[in-house]
C-alpha positions in Angstrom: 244.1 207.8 155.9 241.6 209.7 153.0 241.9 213.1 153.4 238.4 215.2 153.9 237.4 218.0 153.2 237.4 218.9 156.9 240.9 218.4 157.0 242.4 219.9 153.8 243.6 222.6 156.0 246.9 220.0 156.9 248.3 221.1 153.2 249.4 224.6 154.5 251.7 222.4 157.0 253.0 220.2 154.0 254.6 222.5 151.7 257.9 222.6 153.0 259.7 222.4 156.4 259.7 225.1 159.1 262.3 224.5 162.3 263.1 226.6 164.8 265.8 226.4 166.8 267.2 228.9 170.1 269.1 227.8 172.3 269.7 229.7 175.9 272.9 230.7 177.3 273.3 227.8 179.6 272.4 225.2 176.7 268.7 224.7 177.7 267.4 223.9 174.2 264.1 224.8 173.0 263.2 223.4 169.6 260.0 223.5 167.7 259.0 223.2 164.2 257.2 221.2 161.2 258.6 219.0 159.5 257.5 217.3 155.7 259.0 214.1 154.5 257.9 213.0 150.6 260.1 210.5 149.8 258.1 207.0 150.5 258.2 204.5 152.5 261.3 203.7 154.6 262.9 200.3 153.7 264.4 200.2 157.2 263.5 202.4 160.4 265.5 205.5 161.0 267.5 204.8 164.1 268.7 207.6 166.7 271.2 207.1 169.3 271.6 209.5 172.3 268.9 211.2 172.3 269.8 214.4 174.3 266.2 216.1 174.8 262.2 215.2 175.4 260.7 215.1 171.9 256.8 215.4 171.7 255.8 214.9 168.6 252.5 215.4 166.7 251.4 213.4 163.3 249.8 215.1 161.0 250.1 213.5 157.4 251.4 209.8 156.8 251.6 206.2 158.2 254.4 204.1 159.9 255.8 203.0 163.8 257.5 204.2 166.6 260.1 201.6 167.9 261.4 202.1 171.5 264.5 200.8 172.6 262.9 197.1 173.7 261.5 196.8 169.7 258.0 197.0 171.1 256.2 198.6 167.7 253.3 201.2 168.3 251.4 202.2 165.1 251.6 206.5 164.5 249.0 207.9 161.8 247.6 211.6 161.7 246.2 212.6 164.9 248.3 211.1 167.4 251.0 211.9 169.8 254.4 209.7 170.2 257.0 210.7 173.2 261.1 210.2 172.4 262.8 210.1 175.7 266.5 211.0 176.8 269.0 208.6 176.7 266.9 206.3 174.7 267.6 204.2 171.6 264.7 204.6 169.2 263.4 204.5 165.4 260.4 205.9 162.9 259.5 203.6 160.5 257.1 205.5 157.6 255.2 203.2 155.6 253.2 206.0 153.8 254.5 208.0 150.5 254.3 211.2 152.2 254.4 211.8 156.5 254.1 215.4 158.1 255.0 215.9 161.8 254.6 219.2 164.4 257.1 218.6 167.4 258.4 220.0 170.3 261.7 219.5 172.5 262.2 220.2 175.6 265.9 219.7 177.5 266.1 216.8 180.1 265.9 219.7 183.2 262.5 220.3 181.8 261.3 216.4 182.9 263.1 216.8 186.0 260.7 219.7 186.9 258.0 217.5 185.4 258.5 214.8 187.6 259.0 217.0 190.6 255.9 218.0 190.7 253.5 216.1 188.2 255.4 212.6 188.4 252.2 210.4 187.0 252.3 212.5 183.7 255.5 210.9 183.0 253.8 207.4 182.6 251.5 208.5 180.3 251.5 206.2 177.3 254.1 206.3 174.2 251.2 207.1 171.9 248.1 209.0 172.6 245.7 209.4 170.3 244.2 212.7 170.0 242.4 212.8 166.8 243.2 215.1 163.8 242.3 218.8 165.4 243.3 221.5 164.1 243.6 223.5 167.0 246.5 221.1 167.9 249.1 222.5 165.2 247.6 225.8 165.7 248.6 225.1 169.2 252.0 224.1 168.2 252.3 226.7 165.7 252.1 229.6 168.4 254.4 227.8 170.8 257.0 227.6 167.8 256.5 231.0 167.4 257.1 232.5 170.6 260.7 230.2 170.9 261.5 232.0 167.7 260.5 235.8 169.0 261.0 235.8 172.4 264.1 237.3 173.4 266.4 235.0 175.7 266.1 236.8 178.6 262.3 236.0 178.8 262.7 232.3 177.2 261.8 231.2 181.2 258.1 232.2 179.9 258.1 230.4 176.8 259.6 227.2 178.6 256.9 227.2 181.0 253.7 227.4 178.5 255.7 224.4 176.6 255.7 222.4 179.7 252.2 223.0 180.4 251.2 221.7 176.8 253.5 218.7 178.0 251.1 218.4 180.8 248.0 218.5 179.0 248.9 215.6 176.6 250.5 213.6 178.8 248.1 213.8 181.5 245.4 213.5 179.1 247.1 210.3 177.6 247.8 208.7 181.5 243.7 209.5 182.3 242.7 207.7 179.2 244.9 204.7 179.7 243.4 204.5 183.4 240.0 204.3 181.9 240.6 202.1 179.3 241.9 199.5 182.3 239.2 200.4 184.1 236.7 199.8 181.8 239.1 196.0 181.0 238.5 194.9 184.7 234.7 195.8 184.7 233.9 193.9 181.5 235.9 190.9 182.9 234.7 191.1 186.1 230.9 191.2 185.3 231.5 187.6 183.9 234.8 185.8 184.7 233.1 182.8 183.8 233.6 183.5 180.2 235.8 182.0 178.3 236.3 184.5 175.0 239.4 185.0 174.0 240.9 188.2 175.8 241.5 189.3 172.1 237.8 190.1 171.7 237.9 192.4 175.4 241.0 193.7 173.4 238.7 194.6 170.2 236.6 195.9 172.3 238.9 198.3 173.7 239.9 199.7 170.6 243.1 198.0 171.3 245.4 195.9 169.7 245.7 192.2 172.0 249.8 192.9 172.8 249.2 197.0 173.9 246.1 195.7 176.2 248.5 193.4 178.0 251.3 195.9 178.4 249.4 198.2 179.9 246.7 195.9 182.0 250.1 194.6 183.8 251.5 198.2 184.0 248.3 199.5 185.6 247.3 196.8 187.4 250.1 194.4 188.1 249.3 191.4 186.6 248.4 190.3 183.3 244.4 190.2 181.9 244.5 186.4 182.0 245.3 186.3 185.4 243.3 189.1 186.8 240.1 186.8 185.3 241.5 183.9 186.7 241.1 185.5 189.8 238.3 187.4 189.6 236.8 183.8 188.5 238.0 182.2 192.0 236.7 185.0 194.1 233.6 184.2 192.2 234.1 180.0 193.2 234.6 180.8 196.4 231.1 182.9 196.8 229.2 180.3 195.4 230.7 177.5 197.5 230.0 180.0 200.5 226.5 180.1 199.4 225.8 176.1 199.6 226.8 174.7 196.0 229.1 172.1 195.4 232.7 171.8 193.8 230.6 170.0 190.6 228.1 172.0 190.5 230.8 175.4 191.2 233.0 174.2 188.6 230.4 173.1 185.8 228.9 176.9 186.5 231.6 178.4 185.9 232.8 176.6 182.7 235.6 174.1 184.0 235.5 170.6 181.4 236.0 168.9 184.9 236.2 169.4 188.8 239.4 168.5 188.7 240.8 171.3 186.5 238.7 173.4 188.8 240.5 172.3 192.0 243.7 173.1 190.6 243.4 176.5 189.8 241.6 177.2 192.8 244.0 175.7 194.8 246.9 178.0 192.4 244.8 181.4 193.3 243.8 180.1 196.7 246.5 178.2 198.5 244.1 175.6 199.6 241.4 173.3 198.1 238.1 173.9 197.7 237.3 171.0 200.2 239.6 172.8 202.8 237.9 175.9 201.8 234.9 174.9 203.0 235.6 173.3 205.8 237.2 176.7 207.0 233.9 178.0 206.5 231.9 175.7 208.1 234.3 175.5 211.2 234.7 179.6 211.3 231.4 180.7 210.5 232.5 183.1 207.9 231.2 183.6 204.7 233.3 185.8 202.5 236.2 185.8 200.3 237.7 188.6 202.0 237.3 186.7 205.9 238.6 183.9 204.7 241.9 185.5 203.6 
């Protein structure tokens, strides 16, 4: 990323490493800092076993991926979030000559509490893009501050207005993902006759073709593919309902023949189109949702 002028004010993070550490008498961990890497790009990804605490972390200098523990990749660059979870078995890869991070850690107790109360934050998405703002490190910066002043007696405080940021980004990152998918099923359903490549919806998206399935199926159960498959049945069966024929259905709605047609309704469906239609005629009903 070419730095502007806008952003020149990431150099006072990059000249050297700041980290904070305090730990409270029962071992409840808070840890906050900066942290500067100039040393190019890693040959191999930096792997980290056991990973005791939550880690939010915050790009702001430098290129690379996040690797969870099933390899999926996700691409990190200034401005975006990425989440390390307990337990988990994870890697950074930096591609970039130089890479710049703000982070926060919280211990495991602290997602407990999380998911007590605000569970759906926890799904929120292993990278959310924020976009480079500088009130963000600022953000961090004061956080990090009041870990390293705060006496521990009063650290309860401290670990509260940390969570909260937690809550904010997360639950920012879960809305946007929703809306993304949201906005997936309406441009698919406004035409599930069309047969471009899910790729191009993808595009669309501002997504990349692998991280729109993942989270399609994870929001709505089923991948893209199939929710247009459906949503181009449902679509069959409405204009069978409404006089037309299989040939005339099928050639409408792109099929090369009415036999591939018949097939797939009869996959979505459990029935033919024929039978379909005799159900209508014999029942009297006249939509999809009578009919199942």
């Amino acid at each position: 990323m070419r730095e502007t002028h806008e952003n020149r004010w990431i150099d006072a993070y990059l000249r050297n490493e700041r980290v904070v550490r305090l730990a409270g008498t029962e071992g409840f961990n808070l840890v906050g800092g900066f942290g500067y890497r100039c040393d190019g790009p890693d040959r191999k990804p930096y792997v980290v076993t056991r990973q005791k605490n939550h880690d939010l972390i915050f790009v702001l200098a430098g290129t690379g991926e996040y690797i969870d523990r099933e390899n999926r990749r996700y691409k990190i660059f200034p401005g975006v979030f990425f989440q390390r979870w307990p337990g988990e078995r994870h890697a950074i890869q930096i591609h970039s000559r130089r890479y710049a991070e703000a982070y926060l850690s919280v211990p495991r107790e602290a997602l407990l509490f999380l998911k007590a109360f605000q569970s759906a934050a926890l799904k929120a998405p292993r990278v959310i893009e924020f976009g480079l703002a500088r009130q963000i490190p600022l953000r961090f910066e004061r956080l990090i501050r009041d870990i390293r002043d705060t006496p521990e007696p009063k650290l309860a405080g401290v670990a509260l207005r940390i969570i909260e940021f937690y809550l904010e980004v997360l639950g920012a990152g879960t809305s946007r993902e929703a809306k993304l998918i949201e906005n997936a099923c309406l441009l698919i359903a406004s035409d599930p006759s069309n047969r471009t490549r899910l790729e191009t919806t993808a595009r669309k998206l501002g997504l990349g073709y692998s991280n729109f399935r993942r989270l399609f199926h994870e929001h709505m159960g089923q991948a893209p593919g199939d929710y247009r498959i459906r949503k181009r049945i449902e679509l069959a069966c409405e204009l069978l309902s409404g006089g037309l024929s299989q040939k005339q259905v099928a050639f409408k709605l792109g099929y090369p023949a009415v036999q591939d047609f018949s097939r797939q309704f009869h996959r979505v469906m459990g029935t033919s189109p024929g039978r379909f239609l005799k159900k209508i005629h014999h029942s009297g009903f006249r939509t999809i949702n009578q009919i199942n």
